[in-house]
C-alpha positions, 0 to 999 in steps of 0.5 A, spaced: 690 609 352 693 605 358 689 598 355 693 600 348 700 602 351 699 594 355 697 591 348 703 594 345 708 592 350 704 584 351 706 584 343 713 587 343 714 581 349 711 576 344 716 577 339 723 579 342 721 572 347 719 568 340 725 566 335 725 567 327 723 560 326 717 561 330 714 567 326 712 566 320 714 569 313 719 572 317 725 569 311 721 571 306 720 576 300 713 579 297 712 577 290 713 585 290 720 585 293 722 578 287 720 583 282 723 588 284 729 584 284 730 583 292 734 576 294 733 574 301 741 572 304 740 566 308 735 561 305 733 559 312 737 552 311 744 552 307 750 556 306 748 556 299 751 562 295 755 565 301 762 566 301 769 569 304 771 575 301 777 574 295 774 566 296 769 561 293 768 557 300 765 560 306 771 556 311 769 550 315 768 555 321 761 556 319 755 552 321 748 552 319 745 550 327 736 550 327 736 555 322 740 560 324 
């Protein structure tokens, strides 16, 4: 039981120290989701599609910095 609870904690470790850049498919949907009619929000580079509310443009105070 100890080795699993160590395993357990080492891989939370992992991922809380890794960014979503470095864990892959993490922006990703599953052909599932697509069919499903799921889009992702952020496509890990732009602002496309992204706006304020009541307007067409996001403003210039948004920046897209190493993919976040």
């Amino acid at each position: 039981m100890q080795k699993i609870i160590s395993a357990v904690a080492i891989g939370m470790l992992f991922f809380s120290c890794h960014g979503p850049r470095e864990i892959a498919g993490v922006n990703n949907l599953s052909s599932g989701d697509k069919k499903d009619g799921w889009h992702l929000l952020f496509d890990g580079k732009t602002t496309k599609g992204w706006h304020k509310y009541g307007s067409e443009k996001i403003g210039s105070a948004w920046k897209i910095k190493d993919g976040y």
